[in-house]
N, C-alpha and C positions, 0 to 999 in steps of 0.2 A: 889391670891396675896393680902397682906394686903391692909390695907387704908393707911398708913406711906409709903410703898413701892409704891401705887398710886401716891400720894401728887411730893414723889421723884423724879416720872417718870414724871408728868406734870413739876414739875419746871427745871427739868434738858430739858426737851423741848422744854420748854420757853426759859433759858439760850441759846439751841440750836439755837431756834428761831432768839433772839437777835446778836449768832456769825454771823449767815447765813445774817441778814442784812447787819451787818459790811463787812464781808467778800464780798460780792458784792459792796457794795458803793468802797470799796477801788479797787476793781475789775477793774470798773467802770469807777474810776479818773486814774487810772492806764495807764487803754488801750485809753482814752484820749489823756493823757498824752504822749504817746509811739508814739502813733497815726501808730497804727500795718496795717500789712495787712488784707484783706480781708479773706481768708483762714486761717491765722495766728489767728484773733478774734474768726472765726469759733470752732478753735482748744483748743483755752482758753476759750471759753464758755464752750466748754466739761469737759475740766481739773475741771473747775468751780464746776460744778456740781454732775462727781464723787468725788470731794472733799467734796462737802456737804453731799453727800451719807454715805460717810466714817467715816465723823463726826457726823452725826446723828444714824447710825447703829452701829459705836464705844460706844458710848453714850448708847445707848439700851443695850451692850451685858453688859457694865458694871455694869449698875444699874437695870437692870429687867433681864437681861439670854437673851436677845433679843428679851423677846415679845411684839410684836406688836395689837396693840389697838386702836380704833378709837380715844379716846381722847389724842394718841401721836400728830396727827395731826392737833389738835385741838390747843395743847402746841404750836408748832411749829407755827402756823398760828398767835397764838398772840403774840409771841415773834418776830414776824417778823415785825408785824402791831405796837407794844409798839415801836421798834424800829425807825419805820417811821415816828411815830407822834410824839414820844419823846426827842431822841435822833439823830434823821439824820441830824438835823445841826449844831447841839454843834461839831457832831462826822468830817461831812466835814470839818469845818473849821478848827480842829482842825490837820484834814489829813492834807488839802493844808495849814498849816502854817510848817508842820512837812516837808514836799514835797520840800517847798520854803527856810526852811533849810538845809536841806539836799544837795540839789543845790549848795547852798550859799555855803556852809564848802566843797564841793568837787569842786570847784573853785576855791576856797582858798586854796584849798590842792593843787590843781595841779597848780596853781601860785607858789604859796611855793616852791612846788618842783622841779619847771622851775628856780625861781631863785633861791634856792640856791646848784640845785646840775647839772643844763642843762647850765646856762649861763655862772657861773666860769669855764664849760670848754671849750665852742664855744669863750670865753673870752680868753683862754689861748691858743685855736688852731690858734685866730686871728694875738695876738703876737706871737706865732712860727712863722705863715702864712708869717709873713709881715718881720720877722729879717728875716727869711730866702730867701725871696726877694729880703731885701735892702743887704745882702752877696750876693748874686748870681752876683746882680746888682752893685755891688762895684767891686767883682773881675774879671765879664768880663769888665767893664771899664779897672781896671788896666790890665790886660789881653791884652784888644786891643792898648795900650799902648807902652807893654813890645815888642808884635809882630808889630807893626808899623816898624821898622825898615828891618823886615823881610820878611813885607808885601811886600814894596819898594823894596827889593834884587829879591823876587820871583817875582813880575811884571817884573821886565827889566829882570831878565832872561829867563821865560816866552817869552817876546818879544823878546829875540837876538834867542833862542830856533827857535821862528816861522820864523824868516827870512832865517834860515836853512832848516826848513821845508818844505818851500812854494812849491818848485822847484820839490823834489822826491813826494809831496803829488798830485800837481796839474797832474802828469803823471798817477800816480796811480789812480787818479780820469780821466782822458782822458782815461785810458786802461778798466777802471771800464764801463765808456759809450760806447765804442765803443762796450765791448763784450755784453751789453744788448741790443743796436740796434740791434747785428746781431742774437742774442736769439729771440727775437722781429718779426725779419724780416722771421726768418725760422722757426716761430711758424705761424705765419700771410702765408707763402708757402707752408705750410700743406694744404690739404684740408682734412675735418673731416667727 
């Protein structure tokens, strides 16, 4: 391997070095953030890290054929450490300012969205809701109204009905007791 193909291989390491910070700090604020489960963190640390794998070994096959060297590690190790000392709180603040926008505008969106496409219609199910009420509520008034007259006919006749009544129901009700007394009486003369 040349010495320009060296040089290559160190700084693209370094650049590694440098994603692989980032990539974790945002990791990081993320699963914070999320405030994930126990197993669920377990399971993103993994993803985590064969991501970095994949990024680092991508990285190799492209710029050397894939070979591995001790001073890849070396690369790697300072780009991770420049990252820490340099750049790790330019890069948070600038996450959590990105984070707190983000927030902000999908709040905003779904405000937006709530008013202008959720409440013009819970707005116009309200007035259906309520004309159709105050009709309902208008024509059984007129309704009870119109049959009032009707009402009065079928009460008295209703009542002249039951004074005819009285007489053949109250036998049919004597004949009705008399035959369960003696159902009664000759179930009770069983012996079981």
């Amino acid at each position: 391997m040349t010495l320009t193909g060296q040089a290559a291989t160190m700084m693209s390491m370094v650049l590694c070095g440098l994603a692989m910070g980032i990539l974790y700090d945002t990791y990081r604020t993320m699963e914070r953030k999320c405030r994930l489960a126990r197993w669920l963190v377990w399971l993103c640390d993994f993803l985590f890290w064969i991501s970095c794998i994949f990024l680092v070994f991508g990285t190799l096959l492209r710029v050397n054929e894939g070979i591995v060297r001790i001073y890849i590690f070396l690369g790697l190790a300072v780009g991770v450490v420049l990252y820490f000392l340099l750049f790790q709180r330019t890069y948070l603040y600038i996450l959590n300012k990105l984070i707190f926008f983000s927030l902000w505008l999908y709040r905003v969106t779904l405000r937006t969205g709530y008013y202008l496409l959720v409440a013009p219609v819970l707005f116009l199910y309200r007035i259906l809701l309520s004309t159709a009420l105050l009709l309902f509520s208008v024509i059984f008034r007129i309704g009870k109204w119109i049959l009032l007259p009707f009402r009065f006919l079928g009460h008295k006749l209703w009542g002249w009905m039951w004074h005819f009544l009285q007489k053949p129901l109250g036998r049919v009700r004597e004949k009705a007791r008399k035959r369960w007394q003696a159902l009664t009486s000759w179930i009770k003369g069983k012996k079981m």
